[in-house]
C-alpha positions as CSV (number, residue, x, y, z in Angstrom):
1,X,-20.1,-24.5,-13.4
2,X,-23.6,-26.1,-14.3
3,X,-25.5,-23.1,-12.4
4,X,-28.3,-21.6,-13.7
5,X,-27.7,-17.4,-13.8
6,X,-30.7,-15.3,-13.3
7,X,-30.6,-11.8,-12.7
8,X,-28.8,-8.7,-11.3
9,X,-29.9,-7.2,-8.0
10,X,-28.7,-4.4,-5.7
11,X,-28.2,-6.3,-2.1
12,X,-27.0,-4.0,0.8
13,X,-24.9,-1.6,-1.4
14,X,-23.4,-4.5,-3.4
15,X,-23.8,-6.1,-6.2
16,X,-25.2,-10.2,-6.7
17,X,-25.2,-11.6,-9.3
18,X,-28.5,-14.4,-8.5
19,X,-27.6,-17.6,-9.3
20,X,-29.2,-21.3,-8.2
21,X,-28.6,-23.3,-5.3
22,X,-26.5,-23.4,-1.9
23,X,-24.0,-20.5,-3.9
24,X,-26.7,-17.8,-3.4
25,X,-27.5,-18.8,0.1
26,X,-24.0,-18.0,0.7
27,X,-22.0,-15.5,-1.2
28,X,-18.8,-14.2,-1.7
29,X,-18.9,-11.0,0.1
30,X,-16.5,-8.2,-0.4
31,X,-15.7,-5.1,1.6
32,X,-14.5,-1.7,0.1
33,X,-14.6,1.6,0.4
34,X,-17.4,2.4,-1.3
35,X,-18.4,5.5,-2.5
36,X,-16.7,6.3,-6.8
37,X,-14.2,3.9,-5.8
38,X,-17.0,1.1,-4.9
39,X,-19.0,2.2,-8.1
40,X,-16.1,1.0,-10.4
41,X,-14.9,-2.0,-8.6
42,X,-18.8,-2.8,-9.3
43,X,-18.4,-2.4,-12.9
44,X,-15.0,-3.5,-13.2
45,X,-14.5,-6.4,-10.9
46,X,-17.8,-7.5,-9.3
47,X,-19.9,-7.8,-11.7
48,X,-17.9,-9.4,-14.7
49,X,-16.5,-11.7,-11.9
50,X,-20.1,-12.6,-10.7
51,X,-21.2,-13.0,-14.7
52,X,-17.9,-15.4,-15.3
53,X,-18.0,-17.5,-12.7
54,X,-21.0,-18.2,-11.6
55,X,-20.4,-16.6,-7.9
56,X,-23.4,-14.5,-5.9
57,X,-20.9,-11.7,-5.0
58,X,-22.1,-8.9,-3.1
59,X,-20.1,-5.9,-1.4
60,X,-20.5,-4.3,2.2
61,X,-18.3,-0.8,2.8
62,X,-15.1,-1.0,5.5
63,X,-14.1,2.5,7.6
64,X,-10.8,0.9,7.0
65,X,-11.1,0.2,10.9
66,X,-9.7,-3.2,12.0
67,X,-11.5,-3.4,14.9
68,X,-14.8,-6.0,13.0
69,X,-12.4,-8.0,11.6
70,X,-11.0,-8.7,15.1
71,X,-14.4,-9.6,16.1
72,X,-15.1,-11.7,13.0
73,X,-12.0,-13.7,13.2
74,X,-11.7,-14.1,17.3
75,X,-15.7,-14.7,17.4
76,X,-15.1,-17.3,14.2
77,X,-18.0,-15.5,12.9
78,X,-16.4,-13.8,9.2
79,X,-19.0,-12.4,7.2
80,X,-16.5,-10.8,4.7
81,X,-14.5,-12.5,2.9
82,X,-12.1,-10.5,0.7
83,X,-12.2,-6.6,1.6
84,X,-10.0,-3.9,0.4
85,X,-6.8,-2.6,3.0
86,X,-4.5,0.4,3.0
87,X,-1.0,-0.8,3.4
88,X,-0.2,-0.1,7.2
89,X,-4.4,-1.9,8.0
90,X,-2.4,-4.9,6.2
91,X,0.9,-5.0,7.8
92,X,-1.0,-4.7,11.1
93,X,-4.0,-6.8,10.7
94,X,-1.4,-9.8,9.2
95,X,1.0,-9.3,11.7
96,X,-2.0,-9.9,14.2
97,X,-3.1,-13.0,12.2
98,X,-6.6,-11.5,10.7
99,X,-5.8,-12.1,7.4
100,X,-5.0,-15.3,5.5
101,X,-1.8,-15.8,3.8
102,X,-0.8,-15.8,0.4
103,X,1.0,-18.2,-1.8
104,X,2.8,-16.5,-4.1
105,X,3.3,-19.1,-6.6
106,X,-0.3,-19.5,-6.7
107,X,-1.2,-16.1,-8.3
108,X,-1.6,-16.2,-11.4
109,X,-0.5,-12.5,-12.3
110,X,2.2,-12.3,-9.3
111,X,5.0,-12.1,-11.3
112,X,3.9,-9.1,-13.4
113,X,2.7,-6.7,-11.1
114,X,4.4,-3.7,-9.6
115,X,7.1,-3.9,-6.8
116,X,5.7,-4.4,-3.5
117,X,2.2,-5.5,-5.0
118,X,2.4,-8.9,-3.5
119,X,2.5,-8.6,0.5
120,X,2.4,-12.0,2.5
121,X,-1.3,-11.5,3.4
122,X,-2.5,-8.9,0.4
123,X,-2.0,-8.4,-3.6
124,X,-1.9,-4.7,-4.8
125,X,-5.7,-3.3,-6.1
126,X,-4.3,-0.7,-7.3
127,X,-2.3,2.4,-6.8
128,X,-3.7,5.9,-5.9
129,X,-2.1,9.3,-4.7
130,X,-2.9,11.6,-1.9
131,X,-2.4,15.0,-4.0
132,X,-2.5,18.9,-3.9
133,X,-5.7,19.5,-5.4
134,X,-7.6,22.9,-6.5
135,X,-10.0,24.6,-8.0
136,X,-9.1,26.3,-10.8
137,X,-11.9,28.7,-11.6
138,X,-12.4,29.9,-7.7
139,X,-7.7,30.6,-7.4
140,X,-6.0,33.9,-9.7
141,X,-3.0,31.1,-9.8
142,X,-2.4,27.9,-9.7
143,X,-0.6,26.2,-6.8
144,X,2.3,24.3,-7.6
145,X,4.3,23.0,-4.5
146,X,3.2,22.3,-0.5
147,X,4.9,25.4,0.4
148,X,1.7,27.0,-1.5
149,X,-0.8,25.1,0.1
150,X,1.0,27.1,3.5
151,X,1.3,30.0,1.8
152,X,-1.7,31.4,2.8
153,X,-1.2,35.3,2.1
154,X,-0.9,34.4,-1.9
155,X,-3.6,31.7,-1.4
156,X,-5.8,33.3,1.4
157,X,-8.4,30.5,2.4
158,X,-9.6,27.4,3.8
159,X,-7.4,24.0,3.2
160,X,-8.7,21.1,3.7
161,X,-6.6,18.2,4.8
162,X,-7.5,14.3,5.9
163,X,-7.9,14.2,9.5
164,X,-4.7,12.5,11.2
165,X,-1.5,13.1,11.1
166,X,-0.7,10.4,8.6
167,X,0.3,12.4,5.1
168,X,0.4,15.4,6.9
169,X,3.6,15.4,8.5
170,X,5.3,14.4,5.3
171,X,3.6,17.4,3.5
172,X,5.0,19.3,6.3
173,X,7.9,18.8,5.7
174,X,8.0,19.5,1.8
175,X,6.1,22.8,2.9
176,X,9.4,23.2,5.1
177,X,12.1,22.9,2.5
178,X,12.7,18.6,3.2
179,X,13.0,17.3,-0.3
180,X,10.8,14.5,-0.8
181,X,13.6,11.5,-0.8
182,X,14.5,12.5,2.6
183,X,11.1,12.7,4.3
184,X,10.9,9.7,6.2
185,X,14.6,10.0,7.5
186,X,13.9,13.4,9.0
187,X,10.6,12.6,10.4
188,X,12.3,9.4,11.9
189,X,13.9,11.6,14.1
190,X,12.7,13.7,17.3
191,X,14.0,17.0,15.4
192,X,12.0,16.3,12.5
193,X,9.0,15.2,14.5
194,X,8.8,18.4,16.2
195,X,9.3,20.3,13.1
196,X,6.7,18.9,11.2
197,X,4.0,19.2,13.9
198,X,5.3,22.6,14.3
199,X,4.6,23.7,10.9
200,X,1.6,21.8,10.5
201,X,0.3,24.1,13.4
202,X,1.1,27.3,11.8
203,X,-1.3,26.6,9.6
204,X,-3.9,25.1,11.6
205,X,-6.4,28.1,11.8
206,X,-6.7,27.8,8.3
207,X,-7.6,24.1,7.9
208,X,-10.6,22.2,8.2
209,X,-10.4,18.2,8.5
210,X,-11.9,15.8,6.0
211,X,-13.1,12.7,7.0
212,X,-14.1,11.1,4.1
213,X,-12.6,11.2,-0.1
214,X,-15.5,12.6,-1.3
215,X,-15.7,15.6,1.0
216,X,-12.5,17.7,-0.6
217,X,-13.9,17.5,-4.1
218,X,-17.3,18.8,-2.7
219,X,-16.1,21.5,-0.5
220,X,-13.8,22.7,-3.1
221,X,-16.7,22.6,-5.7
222,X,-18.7,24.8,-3.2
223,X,-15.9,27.3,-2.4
224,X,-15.4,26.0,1.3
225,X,-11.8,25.5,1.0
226,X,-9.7,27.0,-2.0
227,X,-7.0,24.0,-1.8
228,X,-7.0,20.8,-0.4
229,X,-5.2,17.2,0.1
230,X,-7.7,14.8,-1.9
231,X,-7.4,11.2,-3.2
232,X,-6.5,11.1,-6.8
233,X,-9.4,9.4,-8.0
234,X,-11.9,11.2,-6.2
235,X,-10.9,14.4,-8.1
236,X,-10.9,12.4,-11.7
237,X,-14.5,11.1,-10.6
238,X,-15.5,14.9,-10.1
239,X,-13.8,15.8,-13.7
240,X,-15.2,12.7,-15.6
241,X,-18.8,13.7,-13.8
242,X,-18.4,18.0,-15.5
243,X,-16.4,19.2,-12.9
244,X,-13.6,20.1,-15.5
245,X,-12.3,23.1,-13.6
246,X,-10.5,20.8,-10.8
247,X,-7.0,20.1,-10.9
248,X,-3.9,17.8,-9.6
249,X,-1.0,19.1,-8.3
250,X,1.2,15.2,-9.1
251,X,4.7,16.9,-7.8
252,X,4.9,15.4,-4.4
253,X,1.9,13.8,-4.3
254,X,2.3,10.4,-1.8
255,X,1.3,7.1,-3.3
256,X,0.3,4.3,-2.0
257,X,-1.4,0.6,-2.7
258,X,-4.9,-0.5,-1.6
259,X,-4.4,-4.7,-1.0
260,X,-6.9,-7.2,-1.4
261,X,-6.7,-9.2,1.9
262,X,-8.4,-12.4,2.8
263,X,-10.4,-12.6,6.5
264,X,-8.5,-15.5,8.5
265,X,-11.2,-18.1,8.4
266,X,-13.2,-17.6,5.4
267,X,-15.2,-20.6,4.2
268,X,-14.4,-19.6,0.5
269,X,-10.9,-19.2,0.4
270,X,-10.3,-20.7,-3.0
271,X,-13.4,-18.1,-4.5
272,X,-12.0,-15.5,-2.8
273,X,-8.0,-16.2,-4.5
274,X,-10.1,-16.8,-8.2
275,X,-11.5,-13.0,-7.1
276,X,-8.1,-11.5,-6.8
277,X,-6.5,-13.2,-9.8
278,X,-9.6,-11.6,-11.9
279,X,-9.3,-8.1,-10.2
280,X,-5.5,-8.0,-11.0
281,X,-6.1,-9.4,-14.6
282,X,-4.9,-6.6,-17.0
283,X,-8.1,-5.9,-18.2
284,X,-9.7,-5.8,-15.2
285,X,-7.4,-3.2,-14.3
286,X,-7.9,-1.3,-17.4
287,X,-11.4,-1.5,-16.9
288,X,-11.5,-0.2,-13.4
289,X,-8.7,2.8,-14.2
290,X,-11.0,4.0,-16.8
291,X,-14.3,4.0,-14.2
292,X,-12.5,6.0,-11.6
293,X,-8.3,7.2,-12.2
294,X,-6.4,5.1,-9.6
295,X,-3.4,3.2,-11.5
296,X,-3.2,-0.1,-12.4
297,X,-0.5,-2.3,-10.4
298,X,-0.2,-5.4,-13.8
299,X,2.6,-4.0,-15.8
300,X,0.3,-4.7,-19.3
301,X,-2.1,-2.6,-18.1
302,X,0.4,0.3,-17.5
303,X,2.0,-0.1,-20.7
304,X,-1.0,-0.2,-22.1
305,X,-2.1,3.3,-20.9
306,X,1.9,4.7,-21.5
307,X,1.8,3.3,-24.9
308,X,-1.4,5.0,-25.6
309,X,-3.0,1.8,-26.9
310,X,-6.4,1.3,-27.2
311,X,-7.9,-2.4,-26.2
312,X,-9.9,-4.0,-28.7
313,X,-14.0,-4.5,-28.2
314,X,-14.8,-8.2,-27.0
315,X,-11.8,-8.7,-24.2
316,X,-12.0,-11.1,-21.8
317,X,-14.5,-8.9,-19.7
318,X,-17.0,-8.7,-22.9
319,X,-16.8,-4.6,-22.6
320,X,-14.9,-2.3,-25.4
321,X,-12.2,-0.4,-23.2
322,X,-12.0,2.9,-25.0
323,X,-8.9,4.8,-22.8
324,X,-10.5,8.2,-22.6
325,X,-7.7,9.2,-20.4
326,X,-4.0,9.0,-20.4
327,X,-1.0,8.0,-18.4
328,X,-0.8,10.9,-17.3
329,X,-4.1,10.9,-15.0
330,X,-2.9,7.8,-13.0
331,X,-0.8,7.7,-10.2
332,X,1.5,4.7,-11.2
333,X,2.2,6.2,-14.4
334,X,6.0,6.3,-14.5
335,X,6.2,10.1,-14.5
336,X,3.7,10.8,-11.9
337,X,5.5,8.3,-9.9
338,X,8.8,9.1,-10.3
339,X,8.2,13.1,-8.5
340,X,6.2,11.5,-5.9
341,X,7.0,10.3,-2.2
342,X,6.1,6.2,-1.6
343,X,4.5,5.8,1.3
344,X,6.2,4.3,4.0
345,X,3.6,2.1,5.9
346,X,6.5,0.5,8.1
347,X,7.5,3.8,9.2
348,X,3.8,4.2,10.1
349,X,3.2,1.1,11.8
350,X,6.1,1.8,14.3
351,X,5.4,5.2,15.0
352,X,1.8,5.9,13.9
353,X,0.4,5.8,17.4
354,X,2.7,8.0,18.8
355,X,2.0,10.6,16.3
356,X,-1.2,10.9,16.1
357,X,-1.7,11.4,20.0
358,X,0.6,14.0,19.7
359,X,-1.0,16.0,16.7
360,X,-4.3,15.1,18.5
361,X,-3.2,17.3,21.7
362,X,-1.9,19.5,19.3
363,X,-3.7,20.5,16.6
364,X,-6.7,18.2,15.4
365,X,-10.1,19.6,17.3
């Protein structure tokens, strides 16, 4: 594109890159979650996408609620264009028509990304884990299982654990004895319902609820809580920035995708799609697991990391990815996976509502 590129600028907790003309009036705008996760997708995807192609990009942060992109898309008023999903916000917000579809054949890394990475309205980010987290310095021993983050006479203490009964139930139940392949088959029942709820509430004077990822890393940090569910990647972020004494439980750990969805009604579509293809690229990928640990979801790049490979300086992104870490920090590394429990975000859609009004009479203040 003939556009003249001028400079860098922080706009409303997003990156833009300046460029000439109508495309700075208007840019691409995407919506994520902000916080260590936002700071890599800057480096990683924004940026060398903005510096490529000529786009203004700039970000705005999503709750994850659904509710403004209901109002964007029935007012025909969208001011986001691509923004960042959890699985069962993308089965519901398609279902409902918020989000554009996706052609399949028109992906150009489609065919070499991880099952379940291509939805009919989302592509797979990337991968991350819900895990048992700790630390290390402030516990005698080291937790290694759910039942020890309820076992709170050998692990007196706080836990921390994400508001909601999402992820909770399921740990539950591997607190209860329910081996992690059979989760979702108990907990379809009324039986396993009422037992998960009911050993979630033994241990309810003992947690406190987190709202947001980077609240477990903090409160652990500070001695608030001595164990805690966390997001993978929050936990790297706190190692990579000193805090070297915090660890990962991986064994039943729950693992999900974050999607890239399109807002139904999006003037730029087609820049929005040429996004996606670049944030699923390989090195993209590699690029954005090295800023912050969530797994890659393009099969090169997870070879790359299991093969212990280092990319050369000069890829396509211009940067020298030097993998620091190894396979064994992500989440869709083929041995953290294989001892974790894939989230089931149909199971969820179904029965989500019902669930969560019953834990909130029960045991969420």
């Amino acid at each position: 594109m003939n556009m003249v590129l001028s400079t860098w600028a922080r706009i409303a907790g997003g990156w833009v890159l300046a460029v000439a003309g109508a495309a700075y009036a208007q840019p691409l705008t995407l919506a994520n979650f902000g916080g260590a996760n936002g700071q890599a997708q800057a480096v990683a995807f924004v940026q060398p996408f903005a510096r490529q192609q000529g786009f203004a990009v700039t970000t705005a942060e999503t709750s994850g609620d659904l509710a403004p992109i209901r109002a964007m898309v029935q007012a025909k008023a969208v001011r986001w264009d691509v923004i960042e999903v959890e699985s069962t916000e993308l089965a519901l917000g398609c279902a409902e028509g918020l989000f554009e579809r996706i052609d399949r054949t028109k992906l150009a890394h489609g065919s070499l990304m991880l099952p379940g990475s291509v939805h009919d309205c989302g592509v797979g980010a990337f991968v991350w884990s819900t895990v048992l987290a700790y630390d290390g310095s402030k516990l005698k021993r080291a937790p290694a299982t759910w039942a020890d983050f309820w076992d709170v006479a050998r692990f007196p203490g706080k836990r921390a654990l994400r508001k909601g009964a999402r992820y909770n139930l399921e740990f539950a139940l591997m607190a209860d004895g329910v081996h992690r392949r059979d989760v979702y088959a108990v907990l379809a029942t009324e039986a396993g319902q009422a037992r998960a709820l009911a050993k979630l509430e033994t241990l309810r004077p003992h947690i406190v609820w987190w709202e947001s990822g980077a609240q477990p890393p903090q409160w652990l940090a500070a001695g608030e809580v001595v164990m805690a569910s966390a997001f993978n990647g929050r936990i790297g972020a706190a190692r990579q920035a000193g805090a070297t004494q915090m660890e990962i439980v991986w064994n039943d750990a729950i693992y999900e995708l974050d999607y890239w969805a399109i807002v139904k009604g999006t003037k730029r579509r087609a820049e929005a799609l040429a996004f996606i293809d670049h944030a699923t690229s390989p090195e993209a990928q590699l690029a954005f697991s090295r800023a912050i640990p969530y797994g890659p979801t393009h099969f090169h790049a997870i070879l790359k990391y299991e093969e212990g490979r280092k990319p050369v300086a000069g890829n396509a992104h211009g940067a020298l990815i030097d993998l620091s870490m190894t396979a064994s920090d992500l989440p869709s590394a083929p041995a953290n996976l294989r001892r974790a429990l894939p989230f089931s975000a149909a199971f969820w859609s179904q029965r989500g509502a019902a669930l969560e009004q019953r834990l909130g009479q029960r045991a969420v203040p």
